[in-house]
PyMOL Python script that loads the backbone (N, CA, C, O; Angstrom):
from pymol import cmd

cmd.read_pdbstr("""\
ATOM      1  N   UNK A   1     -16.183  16.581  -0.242  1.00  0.00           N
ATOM      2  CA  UNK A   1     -15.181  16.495   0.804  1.00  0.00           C
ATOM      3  C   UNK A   1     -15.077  17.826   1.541  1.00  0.00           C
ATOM      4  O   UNK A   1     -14.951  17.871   2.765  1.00  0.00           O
ATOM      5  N   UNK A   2     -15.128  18.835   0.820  1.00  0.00           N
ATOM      6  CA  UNK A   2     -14.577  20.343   1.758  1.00  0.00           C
ATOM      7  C   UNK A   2     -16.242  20.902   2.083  1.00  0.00           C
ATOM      8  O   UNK A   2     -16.356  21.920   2.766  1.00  0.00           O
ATOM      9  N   UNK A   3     -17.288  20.320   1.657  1.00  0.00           N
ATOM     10  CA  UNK A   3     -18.505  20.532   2.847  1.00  0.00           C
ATOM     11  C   UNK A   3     -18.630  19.533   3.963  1.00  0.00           C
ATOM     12  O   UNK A   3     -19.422  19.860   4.847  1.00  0.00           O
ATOM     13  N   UNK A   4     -18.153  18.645   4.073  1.00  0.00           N
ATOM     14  CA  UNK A   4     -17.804  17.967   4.780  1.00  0.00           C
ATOM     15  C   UNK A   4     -17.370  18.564   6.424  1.00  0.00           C
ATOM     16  O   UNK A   4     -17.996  18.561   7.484  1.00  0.00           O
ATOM     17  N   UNK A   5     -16.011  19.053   6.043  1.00  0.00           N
ATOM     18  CA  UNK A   5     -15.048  19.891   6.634  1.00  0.00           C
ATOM     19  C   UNK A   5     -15.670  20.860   7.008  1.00  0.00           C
ATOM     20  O   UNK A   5     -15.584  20.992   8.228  1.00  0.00           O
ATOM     21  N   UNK A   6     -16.333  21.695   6.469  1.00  0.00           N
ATOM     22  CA  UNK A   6     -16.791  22.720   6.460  1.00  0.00           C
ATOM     23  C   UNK A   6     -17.725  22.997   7.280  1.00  0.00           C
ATOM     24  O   UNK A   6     -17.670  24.048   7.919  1.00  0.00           O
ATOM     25  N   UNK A   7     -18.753  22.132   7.427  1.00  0.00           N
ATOM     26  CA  UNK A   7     -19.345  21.816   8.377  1.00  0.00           C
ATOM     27  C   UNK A   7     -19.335  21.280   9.515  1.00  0.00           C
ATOM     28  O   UNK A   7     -20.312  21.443  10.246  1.00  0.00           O
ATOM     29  N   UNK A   8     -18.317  20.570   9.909  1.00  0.00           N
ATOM     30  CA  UNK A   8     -17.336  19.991  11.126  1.00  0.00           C
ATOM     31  C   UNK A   8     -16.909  21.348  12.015  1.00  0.00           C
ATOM     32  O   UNK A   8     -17.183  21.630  13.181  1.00  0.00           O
ATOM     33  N   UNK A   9     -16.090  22.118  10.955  1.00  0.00           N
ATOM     34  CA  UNK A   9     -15.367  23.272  11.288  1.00  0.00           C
ATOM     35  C   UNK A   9     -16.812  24.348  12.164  1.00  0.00           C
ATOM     36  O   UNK A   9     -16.786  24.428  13.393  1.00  0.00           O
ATOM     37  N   UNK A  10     -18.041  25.131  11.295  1.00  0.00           N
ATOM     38  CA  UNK A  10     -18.751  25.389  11.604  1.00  0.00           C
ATOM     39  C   UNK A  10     -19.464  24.890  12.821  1.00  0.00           C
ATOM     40  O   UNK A  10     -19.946  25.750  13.559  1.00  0.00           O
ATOM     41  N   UNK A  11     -19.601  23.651  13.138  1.00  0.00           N
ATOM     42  CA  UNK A  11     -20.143  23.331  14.180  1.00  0.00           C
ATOM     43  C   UNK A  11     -18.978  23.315  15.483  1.00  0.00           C
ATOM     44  O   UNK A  11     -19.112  22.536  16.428  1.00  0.00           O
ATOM     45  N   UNK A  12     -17.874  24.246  15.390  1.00  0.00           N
ATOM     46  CA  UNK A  12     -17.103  23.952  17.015  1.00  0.00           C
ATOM     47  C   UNK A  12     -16.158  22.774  16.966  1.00  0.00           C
ATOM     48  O   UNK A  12     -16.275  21.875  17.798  1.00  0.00           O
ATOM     49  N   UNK A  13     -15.465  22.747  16.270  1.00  0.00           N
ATOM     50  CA  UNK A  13     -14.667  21.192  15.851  1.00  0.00           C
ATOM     51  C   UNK A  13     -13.494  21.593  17.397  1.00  0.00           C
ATOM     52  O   UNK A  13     -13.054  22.730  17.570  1.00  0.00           O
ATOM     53  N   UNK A  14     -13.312  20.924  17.939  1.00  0.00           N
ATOM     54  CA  UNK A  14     -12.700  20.891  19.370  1.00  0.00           C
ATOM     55  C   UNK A  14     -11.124  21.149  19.390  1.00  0.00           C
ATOM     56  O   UNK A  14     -10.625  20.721  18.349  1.00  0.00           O
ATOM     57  N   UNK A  15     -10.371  21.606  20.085  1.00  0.00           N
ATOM     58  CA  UNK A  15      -9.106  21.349  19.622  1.00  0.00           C
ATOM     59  C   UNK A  15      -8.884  20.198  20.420  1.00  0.00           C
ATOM     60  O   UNK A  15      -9.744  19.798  21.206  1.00  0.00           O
ATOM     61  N   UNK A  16      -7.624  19.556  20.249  1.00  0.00           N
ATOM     62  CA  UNK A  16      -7.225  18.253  21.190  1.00  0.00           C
ATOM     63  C   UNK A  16      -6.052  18.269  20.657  1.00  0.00           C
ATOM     64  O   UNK A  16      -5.597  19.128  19.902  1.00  0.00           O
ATOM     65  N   UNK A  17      -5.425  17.086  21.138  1.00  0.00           N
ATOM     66  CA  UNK A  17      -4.085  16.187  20.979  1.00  0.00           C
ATOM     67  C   UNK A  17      -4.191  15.629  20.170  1.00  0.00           C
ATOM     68  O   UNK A  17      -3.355  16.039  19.364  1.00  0.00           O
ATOM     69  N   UNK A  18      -5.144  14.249  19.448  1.00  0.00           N
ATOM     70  CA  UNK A  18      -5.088  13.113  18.765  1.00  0.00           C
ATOM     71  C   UNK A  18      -6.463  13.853  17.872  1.00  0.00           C
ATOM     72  O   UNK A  18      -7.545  14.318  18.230  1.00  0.00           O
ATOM     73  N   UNK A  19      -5.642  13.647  16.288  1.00  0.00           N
ATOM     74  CA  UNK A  19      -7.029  13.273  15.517  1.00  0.00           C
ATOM     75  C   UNK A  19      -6.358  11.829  15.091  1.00  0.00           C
ATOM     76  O   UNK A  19      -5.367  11.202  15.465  1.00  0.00           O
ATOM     77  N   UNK A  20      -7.755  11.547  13.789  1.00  0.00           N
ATOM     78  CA  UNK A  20      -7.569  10.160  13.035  1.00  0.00           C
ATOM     79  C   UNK A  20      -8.144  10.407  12.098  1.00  0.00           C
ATOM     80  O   UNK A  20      -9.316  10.782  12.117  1.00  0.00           O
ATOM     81  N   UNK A  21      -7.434  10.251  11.027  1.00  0.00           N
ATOM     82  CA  UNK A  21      -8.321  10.565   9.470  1.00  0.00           C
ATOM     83  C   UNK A  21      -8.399   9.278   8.839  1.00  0.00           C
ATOM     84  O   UNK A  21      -7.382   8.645   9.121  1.00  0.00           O
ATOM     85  N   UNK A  22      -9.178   8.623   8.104  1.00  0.00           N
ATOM     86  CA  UNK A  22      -9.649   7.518   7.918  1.00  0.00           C
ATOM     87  C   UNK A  22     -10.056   7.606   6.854  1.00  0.00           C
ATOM     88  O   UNK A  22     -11.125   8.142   6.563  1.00  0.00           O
ATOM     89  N   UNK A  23      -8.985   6.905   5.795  1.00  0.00           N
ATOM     90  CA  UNK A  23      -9.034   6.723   3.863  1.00  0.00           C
ATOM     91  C   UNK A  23      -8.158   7.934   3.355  1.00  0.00           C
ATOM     92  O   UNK A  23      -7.635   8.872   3.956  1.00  0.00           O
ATOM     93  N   UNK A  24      -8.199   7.466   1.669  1.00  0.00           N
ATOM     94  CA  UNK A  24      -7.312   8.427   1.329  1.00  0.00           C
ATOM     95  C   UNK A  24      -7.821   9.195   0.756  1.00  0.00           C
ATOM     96  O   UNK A  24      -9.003   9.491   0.931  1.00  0.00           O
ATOM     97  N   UNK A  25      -6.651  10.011  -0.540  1.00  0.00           N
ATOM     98  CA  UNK A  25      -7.461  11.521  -1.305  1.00  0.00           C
ATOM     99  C   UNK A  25      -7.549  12.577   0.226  1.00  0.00           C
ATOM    100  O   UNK A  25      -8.439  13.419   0.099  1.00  0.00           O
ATOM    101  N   UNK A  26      -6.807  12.665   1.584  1.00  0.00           N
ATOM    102  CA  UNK A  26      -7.084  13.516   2.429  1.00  0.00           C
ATOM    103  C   UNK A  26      -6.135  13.964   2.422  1.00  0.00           C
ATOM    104  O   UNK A  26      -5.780  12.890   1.935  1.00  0.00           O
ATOM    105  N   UNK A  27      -5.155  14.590   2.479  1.00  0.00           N
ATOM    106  CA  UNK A  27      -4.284  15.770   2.616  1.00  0.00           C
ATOM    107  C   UNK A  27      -4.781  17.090   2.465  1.00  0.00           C
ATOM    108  O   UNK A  27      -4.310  17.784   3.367  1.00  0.00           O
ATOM    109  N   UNK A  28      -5.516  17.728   1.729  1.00  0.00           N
ATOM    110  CA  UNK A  28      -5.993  19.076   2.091  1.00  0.00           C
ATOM    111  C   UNK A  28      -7.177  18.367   3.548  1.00  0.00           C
ATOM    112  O   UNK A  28      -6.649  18.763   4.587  1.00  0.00           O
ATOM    113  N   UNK A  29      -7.789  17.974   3.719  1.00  0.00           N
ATOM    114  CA  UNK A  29      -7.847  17.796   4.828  1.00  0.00           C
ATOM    115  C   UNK A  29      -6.816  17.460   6.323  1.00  0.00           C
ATOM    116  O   UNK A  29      -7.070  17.848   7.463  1.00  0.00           O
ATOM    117  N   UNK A  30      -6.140  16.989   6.070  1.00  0.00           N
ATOM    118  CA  UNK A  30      -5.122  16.813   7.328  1.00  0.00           C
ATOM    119  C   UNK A  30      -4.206  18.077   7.700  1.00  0.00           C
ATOM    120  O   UNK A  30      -3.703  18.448   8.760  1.00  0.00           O
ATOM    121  N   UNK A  31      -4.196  18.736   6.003  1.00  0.00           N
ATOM    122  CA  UNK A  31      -3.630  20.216   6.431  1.00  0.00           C
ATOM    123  C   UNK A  31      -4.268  21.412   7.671  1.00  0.00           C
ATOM    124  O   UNK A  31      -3.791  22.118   8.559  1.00  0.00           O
ATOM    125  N   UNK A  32      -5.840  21.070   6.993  1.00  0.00           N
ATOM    126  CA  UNK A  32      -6.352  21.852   7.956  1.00  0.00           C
ATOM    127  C   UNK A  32      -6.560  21.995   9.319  1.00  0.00           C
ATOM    128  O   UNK A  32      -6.728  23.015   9.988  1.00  0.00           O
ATOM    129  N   UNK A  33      -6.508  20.207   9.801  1.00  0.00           N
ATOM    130  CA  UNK A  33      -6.664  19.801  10.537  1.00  0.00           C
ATOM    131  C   UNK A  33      -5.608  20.278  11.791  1.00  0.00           C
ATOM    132  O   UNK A  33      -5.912  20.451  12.971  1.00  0.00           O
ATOM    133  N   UNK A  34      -4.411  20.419  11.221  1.00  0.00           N
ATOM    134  CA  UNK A  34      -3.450  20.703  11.772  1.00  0.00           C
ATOM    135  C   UNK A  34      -3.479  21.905  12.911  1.00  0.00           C
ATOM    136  O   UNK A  34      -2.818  22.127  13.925  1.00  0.00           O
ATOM    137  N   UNK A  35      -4.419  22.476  12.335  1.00  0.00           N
ATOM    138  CA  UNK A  35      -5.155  23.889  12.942  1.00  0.00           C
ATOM    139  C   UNK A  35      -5.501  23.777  14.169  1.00  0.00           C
ATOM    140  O   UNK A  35      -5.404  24.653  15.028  1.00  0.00           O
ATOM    141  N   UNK A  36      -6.067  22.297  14.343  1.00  0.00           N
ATOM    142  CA  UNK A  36      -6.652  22.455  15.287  1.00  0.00           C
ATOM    143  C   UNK A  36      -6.175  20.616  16.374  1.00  0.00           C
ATOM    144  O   UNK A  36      -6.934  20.243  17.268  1.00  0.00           O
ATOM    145  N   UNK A  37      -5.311  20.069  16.128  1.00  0.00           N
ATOM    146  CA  UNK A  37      -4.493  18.970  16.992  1.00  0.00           C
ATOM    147  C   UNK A  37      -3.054  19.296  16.954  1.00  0.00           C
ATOM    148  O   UNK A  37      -2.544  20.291  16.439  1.00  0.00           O
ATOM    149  N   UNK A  38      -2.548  18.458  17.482  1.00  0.00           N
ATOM    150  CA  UNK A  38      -0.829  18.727  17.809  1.00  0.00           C
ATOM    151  C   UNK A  38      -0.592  17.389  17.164  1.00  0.00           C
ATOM    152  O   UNK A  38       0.556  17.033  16.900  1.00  0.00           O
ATOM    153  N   UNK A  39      -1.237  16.924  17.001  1.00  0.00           N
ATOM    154  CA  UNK A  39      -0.773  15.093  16.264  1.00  0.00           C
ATOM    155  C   UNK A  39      -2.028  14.755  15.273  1.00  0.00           C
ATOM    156  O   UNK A  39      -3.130  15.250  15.507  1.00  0.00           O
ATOM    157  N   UNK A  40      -1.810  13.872  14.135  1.00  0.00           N
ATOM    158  CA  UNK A  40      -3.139  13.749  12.881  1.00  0.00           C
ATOM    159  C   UNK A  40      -1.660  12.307  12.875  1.00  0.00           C
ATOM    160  O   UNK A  40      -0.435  12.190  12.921  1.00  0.00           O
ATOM    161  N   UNK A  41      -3.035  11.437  12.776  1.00  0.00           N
ATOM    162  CA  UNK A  41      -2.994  10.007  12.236  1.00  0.00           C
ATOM    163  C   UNK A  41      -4.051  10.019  11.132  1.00  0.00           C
ATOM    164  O   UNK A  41      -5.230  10.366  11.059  1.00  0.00           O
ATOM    165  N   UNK A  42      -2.969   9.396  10.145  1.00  0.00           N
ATOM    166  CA  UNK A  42      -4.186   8.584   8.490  1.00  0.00           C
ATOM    167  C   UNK A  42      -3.847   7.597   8.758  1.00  0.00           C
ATOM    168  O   UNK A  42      -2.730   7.311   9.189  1.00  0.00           O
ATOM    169  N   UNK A  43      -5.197   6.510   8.454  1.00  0.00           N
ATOM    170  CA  UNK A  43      -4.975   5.191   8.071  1.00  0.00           C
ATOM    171  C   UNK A  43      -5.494   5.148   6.849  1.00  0.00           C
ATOM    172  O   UNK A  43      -6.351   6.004   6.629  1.00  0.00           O
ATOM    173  N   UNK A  44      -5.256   4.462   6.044  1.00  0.00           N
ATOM    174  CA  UNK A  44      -5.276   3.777   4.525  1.00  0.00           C
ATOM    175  C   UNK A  44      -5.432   1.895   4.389  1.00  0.00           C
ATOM    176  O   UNK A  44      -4.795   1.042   5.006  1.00  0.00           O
ATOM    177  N   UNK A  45      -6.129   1.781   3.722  1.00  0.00           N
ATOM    178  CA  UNK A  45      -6.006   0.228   3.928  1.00  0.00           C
ATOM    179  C   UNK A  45      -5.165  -0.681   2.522  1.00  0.00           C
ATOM    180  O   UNK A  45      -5.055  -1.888   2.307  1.00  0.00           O
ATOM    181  N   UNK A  46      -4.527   0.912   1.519  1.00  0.00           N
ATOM    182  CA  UNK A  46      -4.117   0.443   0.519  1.00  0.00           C
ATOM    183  C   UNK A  46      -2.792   1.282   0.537  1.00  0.00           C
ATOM    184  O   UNK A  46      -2.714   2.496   0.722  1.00  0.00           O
ATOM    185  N   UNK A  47      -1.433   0.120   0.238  1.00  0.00           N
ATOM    186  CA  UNK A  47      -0.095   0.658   0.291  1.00  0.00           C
ATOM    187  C   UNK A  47       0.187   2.120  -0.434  1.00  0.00           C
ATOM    188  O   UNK A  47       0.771   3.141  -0.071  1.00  0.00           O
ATOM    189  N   UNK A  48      -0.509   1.723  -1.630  1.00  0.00           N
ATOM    190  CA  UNK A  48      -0.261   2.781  -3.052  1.00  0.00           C
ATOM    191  C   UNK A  48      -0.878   4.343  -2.286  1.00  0.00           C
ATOM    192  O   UNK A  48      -0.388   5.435  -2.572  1.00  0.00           O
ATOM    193  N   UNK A  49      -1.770   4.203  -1.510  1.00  0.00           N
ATOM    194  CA  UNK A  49      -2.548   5.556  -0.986  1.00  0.00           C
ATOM    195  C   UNK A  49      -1.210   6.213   0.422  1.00  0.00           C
ATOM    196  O   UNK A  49      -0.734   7.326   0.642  1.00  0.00           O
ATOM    197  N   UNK A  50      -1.045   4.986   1.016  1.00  0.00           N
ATOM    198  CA  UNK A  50      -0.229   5.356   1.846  1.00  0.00           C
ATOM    199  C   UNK A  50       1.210   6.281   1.546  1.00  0.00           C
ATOM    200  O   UNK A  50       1.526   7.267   2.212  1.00  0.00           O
ATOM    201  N   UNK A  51       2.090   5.663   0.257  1.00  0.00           N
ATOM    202  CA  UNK A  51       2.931   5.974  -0.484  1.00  0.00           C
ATOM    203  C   UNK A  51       2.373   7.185  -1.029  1.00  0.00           C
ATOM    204  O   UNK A  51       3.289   8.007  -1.052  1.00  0.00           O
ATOM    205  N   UNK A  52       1.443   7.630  -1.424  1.00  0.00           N
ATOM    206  CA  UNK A  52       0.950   8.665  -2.104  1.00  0.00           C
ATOM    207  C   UNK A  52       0.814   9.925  -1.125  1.00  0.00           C
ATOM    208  O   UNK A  52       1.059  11.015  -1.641  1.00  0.00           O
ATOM    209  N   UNK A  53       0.517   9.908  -0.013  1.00  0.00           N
ATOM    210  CA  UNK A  53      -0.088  10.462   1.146  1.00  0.00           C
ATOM    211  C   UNK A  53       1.394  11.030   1.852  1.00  0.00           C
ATOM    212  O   UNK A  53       1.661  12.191   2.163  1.00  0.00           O
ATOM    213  N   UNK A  54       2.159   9.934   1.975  1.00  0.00           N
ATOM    214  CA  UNK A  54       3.562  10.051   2.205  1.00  0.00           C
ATOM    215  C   UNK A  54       4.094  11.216   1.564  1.00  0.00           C
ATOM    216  O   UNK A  54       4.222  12.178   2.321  1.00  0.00           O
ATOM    217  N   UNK A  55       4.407  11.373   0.485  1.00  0.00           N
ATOM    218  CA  UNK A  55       4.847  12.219  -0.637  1.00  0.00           C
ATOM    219  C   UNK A  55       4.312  13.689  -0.519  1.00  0.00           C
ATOM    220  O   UNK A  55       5.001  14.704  -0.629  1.00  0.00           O
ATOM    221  N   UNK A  56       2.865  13.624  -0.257  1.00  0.00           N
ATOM    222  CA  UNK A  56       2.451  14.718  -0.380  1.00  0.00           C
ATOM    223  C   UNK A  56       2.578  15.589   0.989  1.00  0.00           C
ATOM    224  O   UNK A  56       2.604  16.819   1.039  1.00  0.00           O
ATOM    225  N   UNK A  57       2.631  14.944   1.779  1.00  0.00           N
ATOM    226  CA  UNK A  57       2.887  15.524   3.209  1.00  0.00           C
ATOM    227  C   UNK A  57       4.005  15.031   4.071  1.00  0.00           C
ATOM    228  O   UNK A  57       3.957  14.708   5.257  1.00  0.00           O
ATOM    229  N   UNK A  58       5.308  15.037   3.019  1.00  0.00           N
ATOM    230  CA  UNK A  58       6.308  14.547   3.328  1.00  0.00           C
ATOM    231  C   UNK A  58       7.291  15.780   4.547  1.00  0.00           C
ATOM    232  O   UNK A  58       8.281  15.616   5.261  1.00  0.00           O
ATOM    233  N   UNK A  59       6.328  17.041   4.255  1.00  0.00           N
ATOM    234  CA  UNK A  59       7.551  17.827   5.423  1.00  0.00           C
ATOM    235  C   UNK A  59       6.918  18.274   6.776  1.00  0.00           C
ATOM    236  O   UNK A  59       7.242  19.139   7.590  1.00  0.00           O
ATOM    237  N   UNK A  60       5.781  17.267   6.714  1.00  0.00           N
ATOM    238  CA  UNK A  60       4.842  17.336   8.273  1.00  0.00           C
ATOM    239  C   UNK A  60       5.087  16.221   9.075  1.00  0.00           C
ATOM    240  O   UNK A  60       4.685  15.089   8.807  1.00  0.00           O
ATOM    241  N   UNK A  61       5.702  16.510   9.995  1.00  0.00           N
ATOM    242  CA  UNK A  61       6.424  15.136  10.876  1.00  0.00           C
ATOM    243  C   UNK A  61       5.344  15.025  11.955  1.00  0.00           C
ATOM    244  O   UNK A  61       5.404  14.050  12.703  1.00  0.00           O
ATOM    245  N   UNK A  62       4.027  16.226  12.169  1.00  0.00           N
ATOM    246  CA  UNK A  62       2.664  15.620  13.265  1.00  0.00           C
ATOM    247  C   UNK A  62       2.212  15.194  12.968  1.00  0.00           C
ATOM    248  O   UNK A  62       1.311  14.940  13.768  1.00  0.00           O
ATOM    249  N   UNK A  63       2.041  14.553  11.731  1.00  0.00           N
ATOM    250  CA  UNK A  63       1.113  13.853  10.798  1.00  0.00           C
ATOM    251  C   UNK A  63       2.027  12.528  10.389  1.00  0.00           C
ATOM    252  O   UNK A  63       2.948  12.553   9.573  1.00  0.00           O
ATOM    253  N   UNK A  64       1.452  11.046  11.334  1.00  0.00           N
ATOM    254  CA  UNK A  64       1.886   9.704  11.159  1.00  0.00           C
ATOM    255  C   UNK A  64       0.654   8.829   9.617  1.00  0.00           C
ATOM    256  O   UNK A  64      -0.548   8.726   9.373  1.00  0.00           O
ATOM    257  N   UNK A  65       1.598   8.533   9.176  1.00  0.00           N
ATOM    258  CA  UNK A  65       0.687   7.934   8.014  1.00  0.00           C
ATOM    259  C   UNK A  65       0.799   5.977   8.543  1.00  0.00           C
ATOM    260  O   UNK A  65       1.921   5.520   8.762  1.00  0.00           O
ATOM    261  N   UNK A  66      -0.175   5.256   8.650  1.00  0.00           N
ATOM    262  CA  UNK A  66      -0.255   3.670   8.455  1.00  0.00           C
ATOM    263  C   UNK A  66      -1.069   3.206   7.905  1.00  0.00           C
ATOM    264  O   UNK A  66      -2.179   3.738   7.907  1.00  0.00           O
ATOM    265  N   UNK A  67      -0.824   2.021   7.216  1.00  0.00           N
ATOM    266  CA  UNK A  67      -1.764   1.336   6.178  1.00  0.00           C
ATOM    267  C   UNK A  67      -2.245   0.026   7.197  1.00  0.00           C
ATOM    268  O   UNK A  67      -1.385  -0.656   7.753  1.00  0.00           O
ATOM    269  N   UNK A  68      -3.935  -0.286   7.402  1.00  0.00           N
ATOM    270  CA  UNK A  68      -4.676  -0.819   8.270  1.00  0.00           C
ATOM    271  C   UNK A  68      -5.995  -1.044   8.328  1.00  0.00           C
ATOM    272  O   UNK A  68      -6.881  -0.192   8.382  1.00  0.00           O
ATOM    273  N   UNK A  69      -6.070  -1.827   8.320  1.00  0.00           N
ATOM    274  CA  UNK A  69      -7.762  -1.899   8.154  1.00  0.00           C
ATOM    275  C   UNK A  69      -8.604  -1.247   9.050  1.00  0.00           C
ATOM    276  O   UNK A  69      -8.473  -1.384  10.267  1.00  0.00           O
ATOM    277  N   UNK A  70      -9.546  -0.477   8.489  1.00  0.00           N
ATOM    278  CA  UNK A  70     -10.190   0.223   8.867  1.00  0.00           C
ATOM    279  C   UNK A  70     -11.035  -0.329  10.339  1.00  0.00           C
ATOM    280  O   UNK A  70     -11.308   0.205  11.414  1.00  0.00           O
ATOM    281  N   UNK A  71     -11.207  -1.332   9.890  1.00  0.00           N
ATOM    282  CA  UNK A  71     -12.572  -1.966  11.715  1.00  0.00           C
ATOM    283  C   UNK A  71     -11.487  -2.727  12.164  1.00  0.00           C
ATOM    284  O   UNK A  71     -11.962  -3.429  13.057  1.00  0.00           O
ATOM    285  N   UNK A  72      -9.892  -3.071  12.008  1.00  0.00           N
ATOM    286  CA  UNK A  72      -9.120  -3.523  12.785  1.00  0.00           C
ATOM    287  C   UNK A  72      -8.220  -2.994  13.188  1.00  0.00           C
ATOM    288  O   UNK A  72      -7.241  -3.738  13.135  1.00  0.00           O
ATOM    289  N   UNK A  73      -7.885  -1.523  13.812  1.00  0.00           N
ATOM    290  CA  UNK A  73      -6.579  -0.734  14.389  1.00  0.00           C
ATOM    291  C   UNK A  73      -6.033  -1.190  15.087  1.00  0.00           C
ATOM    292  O   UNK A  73      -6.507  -2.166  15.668  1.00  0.00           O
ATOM    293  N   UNK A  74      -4.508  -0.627  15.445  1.00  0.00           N
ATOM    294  CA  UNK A  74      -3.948  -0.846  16.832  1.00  0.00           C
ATOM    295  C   UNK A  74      -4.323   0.246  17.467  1.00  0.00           C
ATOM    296  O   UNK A  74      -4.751  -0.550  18.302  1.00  0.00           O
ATOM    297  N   UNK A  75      -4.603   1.345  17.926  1.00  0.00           N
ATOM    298  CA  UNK A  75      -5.417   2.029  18.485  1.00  0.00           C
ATOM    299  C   UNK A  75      -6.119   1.690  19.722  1.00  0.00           C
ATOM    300  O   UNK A  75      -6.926   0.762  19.664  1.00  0.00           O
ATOM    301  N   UNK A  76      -5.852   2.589  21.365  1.00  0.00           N
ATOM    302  CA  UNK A  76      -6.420   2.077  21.929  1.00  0.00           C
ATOM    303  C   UNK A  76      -7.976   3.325  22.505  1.00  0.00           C
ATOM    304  O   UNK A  76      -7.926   4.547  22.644  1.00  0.00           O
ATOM    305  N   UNK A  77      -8.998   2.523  22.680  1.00  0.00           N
ATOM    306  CA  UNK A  77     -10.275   2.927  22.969  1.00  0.00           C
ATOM    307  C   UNK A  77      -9.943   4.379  23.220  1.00  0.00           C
ATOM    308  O   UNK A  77      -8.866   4.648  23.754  1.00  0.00           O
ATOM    309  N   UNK A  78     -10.769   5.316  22.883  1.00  0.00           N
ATOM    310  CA  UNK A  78     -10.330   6.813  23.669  1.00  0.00           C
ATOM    311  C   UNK A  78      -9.402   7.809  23.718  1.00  0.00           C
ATOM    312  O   UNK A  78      -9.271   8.840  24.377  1.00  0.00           O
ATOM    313  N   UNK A  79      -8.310   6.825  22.197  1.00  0.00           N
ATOM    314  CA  UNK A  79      -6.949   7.704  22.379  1.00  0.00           C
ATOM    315  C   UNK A  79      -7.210   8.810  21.545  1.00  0.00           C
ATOM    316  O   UNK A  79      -6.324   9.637  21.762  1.00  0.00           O
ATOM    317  N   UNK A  80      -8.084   9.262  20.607  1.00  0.00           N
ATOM    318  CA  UNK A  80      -8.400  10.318  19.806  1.00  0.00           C
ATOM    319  C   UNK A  80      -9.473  11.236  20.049  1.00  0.00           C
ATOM    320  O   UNK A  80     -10.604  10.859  20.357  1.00  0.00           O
ATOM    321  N   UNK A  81      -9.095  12.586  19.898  1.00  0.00           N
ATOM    322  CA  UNK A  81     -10.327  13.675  20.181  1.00  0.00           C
ATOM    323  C   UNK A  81     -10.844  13.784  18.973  1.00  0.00           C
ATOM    324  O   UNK A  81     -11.718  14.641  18.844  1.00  0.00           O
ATOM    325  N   UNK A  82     -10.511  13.074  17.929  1.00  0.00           N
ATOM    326  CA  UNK A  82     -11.582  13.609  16.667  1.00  0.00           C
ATOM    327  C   UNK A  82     -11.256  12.478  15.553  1.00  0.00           C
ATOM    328  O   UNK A  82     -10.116  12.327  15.115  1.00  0.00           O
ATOM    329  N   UNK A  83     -12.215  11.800  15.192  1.00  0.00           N
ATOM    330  CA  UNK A  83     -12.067  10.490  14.269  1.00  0.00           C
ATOM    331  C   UNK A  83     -12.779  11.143  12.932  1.00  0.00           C
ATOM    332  O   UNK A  83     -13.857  11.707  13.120  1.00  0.00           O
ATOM    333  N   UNK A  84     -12.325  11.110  11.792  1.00  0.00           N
ATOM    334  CA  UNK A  84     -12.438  11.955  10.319  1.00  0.00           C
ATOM    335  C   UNK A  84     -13.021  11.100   9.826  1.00  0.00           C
ATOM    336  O   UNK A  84     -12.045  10.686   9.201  1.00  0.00           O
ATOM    337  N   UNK A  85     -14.124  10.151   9.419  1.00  0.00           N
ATOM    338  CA  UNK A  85     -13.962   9.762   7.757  1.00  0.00           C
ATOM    339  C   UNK A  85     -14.938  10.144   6.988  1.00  0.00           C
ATOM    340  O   UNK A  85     -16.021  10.660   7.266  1.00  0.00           O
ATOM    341  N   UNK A  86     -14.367   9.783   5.782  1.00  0.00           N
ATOM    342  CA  UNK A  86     -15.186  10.456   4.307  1.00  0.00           C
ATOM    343  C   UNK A  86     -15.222   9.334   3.850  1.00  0.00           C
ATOM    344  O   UNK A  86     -14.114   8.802   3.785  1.00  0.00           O
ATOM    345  N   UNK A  87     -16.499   8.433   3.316  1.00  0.00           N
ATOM    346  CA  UNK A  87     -16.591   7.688   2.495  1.00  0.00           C
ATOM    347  C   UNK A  87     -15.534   6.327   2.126  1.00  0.00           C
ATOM    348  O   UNK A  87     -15.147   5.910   1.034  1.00  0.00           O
ATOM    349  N   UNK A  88     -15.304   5.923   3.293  1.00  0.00           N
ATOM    350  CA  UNK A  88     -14.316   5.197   3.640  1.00  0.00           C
ATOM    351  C   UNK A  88     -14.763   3.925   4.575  1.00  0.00           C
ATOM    352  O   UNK A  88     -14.143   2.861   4.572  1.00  0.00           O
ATOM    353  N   UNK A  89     -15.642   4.119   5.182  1.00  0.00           N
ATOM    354  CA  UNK A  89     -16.266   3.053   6.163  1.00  0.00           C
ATOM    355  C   UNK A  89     -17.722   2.488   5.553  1.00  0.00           C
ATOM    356  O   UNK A  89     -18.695   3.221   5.374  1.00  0.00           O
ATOM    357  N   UNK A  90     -17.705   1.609   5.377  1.00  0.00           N
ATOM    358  CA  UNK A  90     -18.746   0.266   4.680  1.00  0.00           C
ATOM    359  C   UNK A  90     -19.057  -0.579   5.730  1.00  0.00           C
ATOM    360  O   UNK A  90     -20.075  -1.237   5.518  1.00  0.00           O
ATOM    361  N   UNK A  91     -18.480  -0.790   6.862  1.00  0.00           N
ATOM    362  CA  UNK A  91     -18.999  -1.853   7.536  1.00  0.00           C
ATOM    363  C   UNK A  91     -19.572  -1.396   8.734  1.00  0.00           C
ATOM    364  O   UNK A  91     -20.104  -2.193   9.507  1.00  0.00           O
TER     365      UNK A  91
END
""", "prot")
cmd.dss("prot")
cmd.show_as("cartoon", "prot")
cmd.util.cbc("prot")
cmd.orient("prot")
């Protein structure tokens, strides 16, 4: 996960408005992230991750947590400068 990042970061990771982090186990990621958007969306497609995610980044109000299937968002085309995932997308 943090070569991941690491390498994102290294290559010029953009600043913007909108990220999207996609699955759970990310909070030291969304922390960092913070660095570099004014707003971080997680989606989770499982309540228990969401609740978990909640908790841990309960005193960051730029950071919206929703539970959603991954290839079905409400999300519209283009609204994010940087889409995250780790091992989370299968289809």
């Amino acid at each position: 996960m943090e070569k991941q990042l690491e390498h994102l970061i290294e290559h010029n990771i953009p600043k913007g408005e909108q990220a999207l982090i996609i699955g759970p186990n990310c909070e030291s990621i969304a922390a960092r992230l913070l660095d570099y958007f004014a707003n971080l969306y997680i989606i989770t497609d499982a309540y228990e991750s969401v609740m978990q995610i909640r908790m841990k980044l309960k005193d960051e109000d730029r950071i919206k947590i929703k539970m959603m299937d991954y290839t079905h968002t409400d999300f519209k085309e283009g609204y994010f400068d940087l889409i995250y995932a780790q091992g989370s997308i299968s289809v």
